[in-house]
C-alpha positions in Angstrom: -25.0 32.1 -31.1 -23.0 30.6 -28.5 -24.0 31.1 -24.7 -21.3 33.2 -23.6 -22.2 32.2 -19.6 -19.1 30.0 -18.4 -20.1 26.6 -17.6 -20.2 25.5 -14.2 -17.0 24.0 -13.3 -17.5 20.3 -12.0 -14.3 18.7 -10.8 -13.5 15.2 -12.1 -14.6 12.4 -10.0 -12.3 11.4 -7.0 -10.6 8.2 -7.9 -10.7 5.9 -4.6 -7.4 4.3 -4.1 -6.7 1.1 -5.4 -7.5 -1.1 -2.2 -7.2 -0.8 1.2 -4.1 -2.5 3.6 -4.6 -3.8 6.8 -3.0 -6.8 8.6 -4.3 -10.1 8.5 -4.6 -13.1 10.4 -6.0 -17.2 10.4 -9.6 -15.7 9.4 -8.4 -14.6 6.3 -7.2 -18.0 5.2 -10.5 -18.7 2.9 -9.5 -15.5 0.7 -5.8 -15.8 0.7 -6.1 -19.7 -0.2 -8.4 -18.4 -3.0 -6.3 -15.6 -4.4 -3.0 -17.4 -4.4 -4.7 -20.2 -6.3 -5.9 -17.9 -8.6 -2.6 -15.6 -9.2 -0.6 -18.9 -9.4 -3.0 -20.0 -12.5 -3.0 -16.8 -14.0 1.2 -15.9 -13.5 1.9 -20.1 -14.5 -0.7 -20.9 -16.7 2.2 -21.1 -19.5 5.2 -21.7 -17.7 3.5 -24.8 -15.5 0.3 -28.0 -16.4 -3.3 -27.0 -15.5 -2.8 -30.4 -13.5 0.1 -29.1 -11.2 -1.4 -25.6 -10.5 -4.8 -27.2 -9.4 -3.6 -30.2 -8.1 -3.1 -28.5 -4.7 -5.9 -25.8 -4.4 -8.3 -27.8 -2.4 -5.7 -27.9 0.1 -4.7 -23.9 -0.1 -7.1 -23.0 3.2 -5.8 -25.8 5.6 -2.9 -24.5 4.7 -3.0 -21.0 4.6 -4.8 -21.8 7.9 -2.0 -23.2 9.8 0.1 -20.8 8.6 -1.6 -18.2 9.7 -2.9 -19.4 13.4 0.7 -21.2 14.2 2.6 -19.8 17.0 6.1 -18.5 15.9 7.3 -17.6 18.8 8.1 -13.6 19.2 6.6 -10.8 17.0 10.6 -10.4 15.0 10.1 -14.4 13.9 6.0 -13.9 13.0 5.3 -13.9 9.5 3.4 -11.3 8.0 -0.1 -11.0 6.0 -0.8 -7.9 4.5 -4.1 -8.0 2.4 -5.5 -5.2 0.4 -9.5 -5.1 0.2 -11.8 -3.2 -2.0 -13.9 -0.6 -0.6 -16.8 -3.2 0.2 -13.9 -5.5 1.9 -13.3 -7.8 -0.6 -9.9 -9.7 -1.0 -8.2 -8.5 -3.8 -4.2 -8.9 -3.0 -2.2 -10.2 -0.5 1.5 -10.4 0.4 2.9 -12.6 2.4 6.7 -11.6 4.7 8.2 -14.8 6.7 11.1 -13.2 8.6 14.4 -14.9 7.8 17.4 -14.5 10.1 18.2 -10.5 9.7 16.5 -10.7 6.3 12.6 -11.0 5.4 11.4 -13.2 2.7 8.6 -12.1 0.1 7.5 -15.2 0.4 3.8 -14.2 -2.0 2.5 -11.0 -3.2 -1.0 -11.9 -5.3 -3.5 -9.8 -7.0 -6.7 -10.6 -7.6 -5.8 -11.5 -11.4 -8.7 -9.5 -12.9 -7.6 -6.6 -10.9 -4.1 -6.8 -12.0 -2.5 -3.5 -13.1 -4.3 -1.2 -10.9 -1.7 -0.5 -8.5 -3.0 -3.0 -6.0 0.6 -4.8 -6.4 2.7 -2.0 -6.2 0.5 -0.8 -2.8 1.0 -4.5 -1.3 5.0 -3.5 -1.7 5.7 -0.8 -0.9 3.4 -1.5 2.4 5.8 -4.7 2.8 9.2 -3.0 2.6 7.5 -0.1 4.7 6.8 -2.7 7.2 10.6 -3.9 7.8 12.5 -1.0 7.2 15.5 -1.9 8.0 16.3 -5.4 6.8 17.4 -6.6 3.1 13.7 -7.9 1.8 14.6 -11.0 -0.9 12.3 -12.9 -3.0 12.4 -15.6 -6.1 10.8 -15.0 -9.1 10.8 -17.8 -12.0 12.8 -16.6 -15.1 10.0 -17.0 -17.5 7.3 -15.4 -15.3 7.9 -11.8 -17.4 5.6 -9.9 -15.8 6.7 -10.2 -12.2 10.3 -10.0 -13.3 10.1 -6.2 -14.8 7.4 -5.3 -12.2 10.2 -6.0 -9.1 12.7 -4.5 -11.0 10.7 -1.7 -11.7 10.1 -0.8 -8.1 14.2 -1.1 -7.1 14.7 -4.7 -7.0 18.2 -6.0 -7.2 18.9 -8.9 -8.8 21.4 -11.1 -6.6 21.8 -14.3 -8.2 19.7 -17.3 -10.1 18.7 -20.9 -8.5 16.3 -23.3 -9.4 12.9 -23.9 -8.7 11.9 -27.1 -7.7 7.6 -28.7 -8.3 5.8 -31.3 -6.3 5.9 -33.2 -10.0 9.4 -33.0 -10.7 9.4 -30.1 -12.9 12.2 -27.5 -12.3 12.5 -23.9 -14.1 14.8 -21.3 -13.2 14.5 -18.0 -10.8 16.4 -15.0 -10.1 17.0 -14.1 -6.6 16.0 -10.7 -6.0 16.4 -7.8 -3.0 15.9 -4.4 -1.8 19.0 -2.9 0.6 
């Protein structure tokens, strides 16, 4: 015979968020410089060659470096790093704002690609169009690259017109210009 004694209610597990934001600076080149490598192999590896995606990575943290230690002048003309970190502070996404006249350019937004899915992109932007709230927020996304394409349009992107994209090795593909207000 069944007990007839109620089990114990035991609520479900919390679920931690995805990652947590904070602001970024020159220390953080190392991680950016790692994740944008990796989220440019993983989003390219069939629309671009191994050779082209890799041919730059050992260079990624002088870069990011600079980028992220130069002087821009006042806090309105300052690019931006957002980076989202597990709860044990690991890197796993990053985006990227360069202010552009009254407009902001979504220069990068990269997930960690084995953490893809998981809400880590969608927290990177809405935390970068929270960020500027008033100015039009654009971006370029290569035609073929499928997945970015329906996730910005998912979340309200606009899209404004197409251009070209334009490789270190000559290769070209096309983009679609995208925007929010």
């Amino acid at each position: 015979m069944p007990d007839p004694t109620p089990a114990a209610y035991s609520p479900p597990p919390a679920v931690p968020p995805p990652a947590a934001l904070r602001e970024g600076g020159a220390a953080d080149a190392a991680a950016v410089a790692g994740l944008y490598a990796a989220g440019r192999r993983s989003a390219y590896a069939a629309l671009l060659p191994a050779a082209l995606l890799d041919a730059d990575a050992a260079e990624q943290e002088l870069l990011w470096t600079l980028r992220l230690d130069a002087d821009y002048g006042t806090p309105a003309d300052t690019p931006v790093l957002l980076l989202a970190e597990d709860p044990d502070g690991a890197a796993v996404g990053f985006a990227y704002l360069v202010p552009d006249g009254g407009a902001v350019r979504l220069e990068q937004l990269h997930v960690r690609p084995d953490r893809a899915g998981g809400g880590i992109g969608t927290l990177l932007l809405r935390a970068a169009l929270d960020r500027f709230p008033q100015a039009p927020v654009r971006l370029d996304v290569l035609a073929a690259n499928r997945r970015a394409v329906a996730f910005y349009e998912r979340h309200g992107a606009r899209r404004l017109g197409r251009g070209t994209a334009h490789f270190p090795d000559g290769s070209r593909l096309p983009e679609y210009r995208y925007g929010w207000r």
